[in-house]
N, C-alpha and C positions, 0 to 999 in steps of 0.2 A: 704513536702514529694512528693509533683507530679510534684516539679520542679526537681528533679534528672533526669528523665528521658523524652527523645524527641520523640513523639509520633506523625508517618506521620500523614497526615489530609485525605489523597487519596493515596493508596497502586497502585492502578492500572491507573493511569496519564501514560501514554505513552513521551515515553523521546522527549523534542522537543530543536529545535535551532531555539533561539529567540521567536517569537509566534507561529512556524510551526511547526508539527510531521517531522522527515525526510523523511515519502514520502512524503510530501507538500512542503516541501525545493528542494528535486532533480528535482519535477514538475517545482517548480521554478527557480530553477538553471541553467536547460536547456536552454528552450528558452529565458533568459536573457542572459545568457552564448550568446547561437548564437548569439543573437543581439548584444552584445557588438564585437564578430569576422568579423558579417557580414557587421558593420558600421549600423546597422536600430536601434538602443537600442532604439524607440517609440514602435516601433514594438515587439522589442523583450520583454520588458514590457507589453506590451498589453496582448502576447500570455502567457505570465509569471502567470498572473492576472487568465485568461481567464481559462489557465491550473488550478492553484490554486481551483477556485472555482469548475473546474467541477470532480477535485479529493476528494472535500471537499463536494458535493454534492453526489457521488459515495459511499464512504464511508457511509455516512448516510444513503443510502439506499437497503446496502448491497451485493453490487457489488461483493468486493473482494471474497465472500465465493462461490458466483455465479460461478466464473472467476475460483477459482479452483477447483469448481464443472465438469464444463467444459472441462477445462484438462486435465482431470481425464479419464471422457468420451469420448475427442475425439483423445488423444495425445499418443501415446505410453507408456507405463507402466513404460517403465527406467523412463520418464521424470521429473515426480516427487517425484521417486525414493522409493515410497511405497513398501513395502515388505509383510506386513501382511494382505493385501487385495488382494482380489483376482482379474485378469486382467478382464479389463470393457469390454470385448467380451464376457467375460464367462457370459451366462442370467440365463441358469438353474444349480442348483448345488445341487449334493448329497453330503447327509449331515448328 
């Protein structure tokens, strides 16, 4: 009976290529990309690697929520195109 049906193990695994999330692919993409255009591919490995982990150490420590906290705060209102929040100049509001 419990073999009829396939039951994920992890609903929330984030979709990845190969062992990477795709922001840790495009980190890596990049600058191996450049290196292979600019003729340095040590280099461009290097910074490939270098990128990699300090995306992979960002994440873990909560950056990206920081990073659109931030934006929020300091970037104009279109930019992230929120509508049902009120603009981050406004401090006091009747309510």
């Amino acid at each position: 009976m419990a073999d009829r049906y396939l039951v994920p193990r992890r609903l929330d695994d984030p979709e990845l290529i190969g062992f990477w999330t795709i922001d840790e692919f495009a980190g890596l993409l990049v600058p191996f990309a450049w290196g292979i255009l600019s003729q340095h591919i040590i280099i461009g490995t290097g910074l490939s690697v270098m990128t990699w982990f300090a995306l992979r150490k960002a994440k873990a420590s909560g950056a990206g929520s920081k990073l659109v906290h931030a934006a929020y705060w300091y970037l104009p209102g279109s930019f992230l195109g929120l509508k049902a929040t009120p603009p981050s100049h406004c401090r006091l509001l009747a309510g």
